[in-house]
C-alpha positions in Angstrom: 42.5 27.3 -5.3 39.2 26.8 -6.2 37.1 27.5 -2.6 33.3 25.7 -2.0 30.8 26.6 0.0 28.4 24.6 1.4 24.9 25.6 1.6 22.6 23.4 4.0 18.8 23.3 3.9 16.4 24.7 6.7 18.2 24.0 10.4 21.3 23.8 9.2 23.2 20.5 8.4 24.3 18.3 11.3 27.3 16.9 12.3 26.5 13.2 10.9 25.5 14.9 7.6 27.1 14.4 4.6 28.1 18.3 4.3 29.5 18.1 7.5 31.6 15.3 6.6 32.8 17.0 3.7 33.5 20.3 5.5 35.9 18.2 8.3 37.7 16.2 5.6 38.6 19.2 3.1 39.7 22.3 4.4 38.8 24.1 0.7 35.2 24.0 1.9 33.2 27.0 3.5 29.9 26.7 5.4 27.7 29.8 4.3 26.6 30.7 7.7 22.8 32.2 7.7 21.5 34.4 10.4 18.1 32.4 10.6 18.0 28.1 9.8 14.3 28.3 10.9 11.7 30.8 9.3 14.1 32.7 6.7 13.1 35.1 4.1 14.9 33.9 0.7 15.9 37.4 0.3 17.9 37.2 3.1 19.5 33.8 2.1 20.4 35.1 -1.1 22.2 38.1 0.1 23.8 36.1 2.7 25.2 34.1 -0.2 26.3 37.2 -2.1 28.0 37.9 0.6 30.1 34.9 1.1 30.8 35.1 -3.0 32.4 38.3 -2.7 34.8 36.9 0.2 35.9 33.8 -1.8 36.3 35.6 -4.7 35.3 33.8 -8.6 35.1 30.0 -9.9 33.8 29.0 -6.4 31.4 25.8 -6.3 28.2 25.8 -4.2 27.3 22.5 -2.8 23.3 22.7 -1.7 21.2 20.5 -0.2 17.4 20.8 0.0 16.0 24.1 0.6 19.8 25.2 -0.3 18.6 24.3 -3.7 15.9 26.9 -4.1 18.2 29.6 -2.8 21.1 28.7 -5.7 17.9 28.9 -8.0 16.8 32.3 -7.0 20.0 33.9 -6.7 21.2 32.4 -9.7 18.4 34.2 -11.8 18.6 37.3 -9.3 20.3 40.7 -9.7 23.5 39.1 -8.5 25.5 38.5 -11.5 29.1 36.9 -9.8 30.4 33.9 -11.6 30.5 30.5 -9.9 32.3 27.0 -12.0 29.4 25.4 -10.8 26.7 23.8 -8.3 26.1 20.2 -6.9 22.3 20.1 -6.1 21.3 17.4 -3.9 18.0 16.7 -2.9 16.1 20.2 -4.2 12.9 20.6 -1.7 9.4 21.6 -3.9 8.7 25.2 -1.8 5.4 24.9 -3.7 4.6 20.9 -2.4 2.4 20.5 0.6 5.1 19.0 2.4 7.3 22.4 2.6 7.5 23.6 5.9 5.3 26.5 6.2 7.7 28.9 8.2 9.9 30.1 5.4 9.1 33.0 2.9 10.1 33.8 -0.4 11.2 30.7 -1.7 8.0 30.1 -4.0 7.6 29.8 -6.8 10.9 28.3 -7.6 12.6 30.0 -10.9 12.5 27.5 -13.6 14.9 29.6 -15.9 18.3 27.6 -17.3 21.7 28.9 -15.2 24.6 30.6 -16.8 26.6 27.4 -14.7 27.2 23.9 -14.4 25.0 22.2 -12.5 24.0 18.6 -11.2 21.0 17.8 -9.6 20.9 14.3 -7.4 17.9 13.1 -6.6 15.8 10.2 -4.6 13.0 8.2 -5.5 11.5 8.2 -2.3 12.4 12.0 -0.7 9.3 13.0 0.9 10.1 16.5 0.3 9.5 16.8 -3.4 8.5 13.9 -6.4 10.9 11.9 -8.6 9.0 13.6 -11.2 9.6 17.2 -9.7 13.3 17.1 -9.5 13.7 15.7 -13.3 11.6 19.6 -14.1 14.1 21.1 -11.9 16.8 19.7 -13.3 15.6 20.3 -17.1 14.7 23.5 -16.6 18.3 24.5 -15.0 20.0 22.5 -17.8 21.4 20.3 -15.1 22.7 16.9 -15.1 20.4 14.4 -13.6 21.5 11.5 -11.2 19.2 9.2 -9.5 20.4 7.3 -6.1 17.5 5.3 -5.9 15.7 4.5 -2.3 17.6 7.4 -0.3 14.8 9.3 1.1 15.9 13.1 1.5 19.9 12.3 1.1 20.5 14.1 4.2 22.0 12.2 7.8 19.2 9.8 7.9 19.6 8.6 4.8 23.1 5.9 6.2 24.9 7.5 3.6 28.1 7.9 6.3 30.5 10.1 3.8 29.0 9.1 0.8 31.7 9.5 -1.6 29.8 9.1 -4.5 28.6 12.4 -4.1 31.8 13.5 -3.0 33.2 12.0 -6.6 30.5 14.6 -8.2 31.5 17.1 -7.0 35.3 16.9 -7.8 33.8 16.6 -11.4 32.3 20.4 -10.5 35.3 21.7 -8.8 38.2 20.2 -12.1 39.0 23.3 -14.7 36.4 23.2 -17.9 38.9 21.6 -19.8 39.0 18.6 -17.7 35.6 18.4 -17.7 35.0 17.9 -21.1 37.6 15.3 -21.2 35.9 13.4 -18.9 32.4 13.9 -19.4 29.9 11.0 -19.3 26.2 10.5 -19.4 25.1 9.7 -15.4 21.5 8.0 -15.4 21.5 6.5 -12.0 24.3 5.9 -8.9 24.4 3.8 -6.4 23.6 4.4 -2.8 27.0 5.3 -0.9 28.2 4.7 2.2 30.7 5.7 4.8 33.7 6.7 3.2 35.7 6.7 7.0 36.4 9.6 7.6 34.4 11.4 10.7 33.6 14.7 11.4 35.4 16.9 13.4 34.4 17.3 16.7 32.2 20.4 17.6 34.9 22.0 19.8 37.9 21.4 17.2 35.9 23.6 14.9 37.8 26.5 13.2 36.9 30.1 11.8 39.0 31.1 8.5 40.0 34.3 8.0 37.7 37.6 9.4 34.7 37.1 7.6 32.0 38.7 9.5 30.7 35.4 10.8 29.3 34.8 7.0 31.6 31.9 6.6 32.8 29.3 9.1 35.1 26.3 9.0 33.7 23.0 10.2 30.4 22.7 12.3 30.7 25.8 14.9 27.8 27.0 16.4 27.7 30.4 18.3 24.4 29.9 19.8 23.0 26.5 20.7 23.5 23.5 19.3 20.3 21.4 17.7 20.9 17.9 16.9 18.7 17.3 13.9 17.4 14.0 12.7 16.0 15.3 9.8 17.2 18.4 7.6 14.5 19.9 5.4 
């Protein structure tokens, strides 16, 4: 079984996002859990991530959103040298753009090296987070596939993208063996908007914990310290 972990941006993803809507409707997918969603160190991220690679084992699929995206990036041209099938990239946050919280170390300059992976990058044309422009570069220089949503701002829970099963369709194009993939293969240029796909995520205290992982993974949208609501995931 093909496991994927999900790897949310700075505060952590909140219930009405679209990763955790993902993470309550398919019990395949992992949170990575990081130690600090507020002022990390990349190094630490990336380790974190290593981590969580060695517990689900190879041919897992990384699902990042924002700075999530710069982490994949770093450890992807790192020392770490596990193999992944792939890595939907939604919404990749500039670390080097005025705009980038200035908490956070490490994560500039973002590696602009191509990945040894598939990869799709989905972008907005109005994320104030990092240019239209930007995210094409990213996306060339990681020899990703591009897809443009339009109007979506920073395709996180503000965004009234409910489920969004559009992106949820991308990914199962990540998470099919190769040889599917090439069957099905198409060029993406632009996507729709999505919206609610119905399905609602799981209540805070329904959340589970899979297996004895250390607290590096976690099922659903536990917290073991305090809850934040977030309006706005960076």
């Amino acid at each position: 079984m093909t496991r994927t972990l999900i790897l949310p941006g700075l505060h952590d993803s909140n219930a009405g996002h679209w990763q955790s809507r993902w993470e309550a409707r398919d019990e395949t997918l992992l949170r990575v859990v990081q130690d600090d969603w507020e002022t990390p160190h990349c190094a630490d991220w990336i380790a974190r991530l290593d981590q969580a690679l060695a517990l689900t084992g190879p041919d897992a699929v990384l699902v990042a959103h924002s700075a999530g995206c710069a982490l994949v990036a770093h450890w992807a041209v790192g020392e770490f040298s596990r193999r992944i099938r792939g890595a939907l990239l939604v919404a990749p946050s500039d670390p080097e753009a005025s705009s980038f919280p200035s908490g956070p170390t490490g994560f500039a300059p973002i590696p602009l090296l191509r990945f040894r992976f598939r990869s799709i990058v989905v972008a907005s044309s109005n994320d104030p987070y990092v240019t239209l422009s930007r995210a094409q570069t990213f996306a060339m220089a990681w020899g990703s596939e591009f897809v443009m949503i339009g109007e979506a701002g920073h395709i996180n829970s503000a965004s009234g993208l409910g489920g969004w099963a559009e992106g949820f369709a991308l990914l199962n194009t990540l998470r099919k063996p190769p040889a599917e993939n090439l069957r099905g293969t198409m060029a993406r240029k632009r996507m729709p908007k999505g919206r609610s796909d119905g399905s609602a995520p799981r209540s805070y205290s329904r959340a589970e914990s899979r297996g004895n992982n250390g607290g590096v993974l976690r099922r659903g949208n536990q917290r073991t310290k305090t809850i934040k609501q977030y309006t706005n995931n960076i």
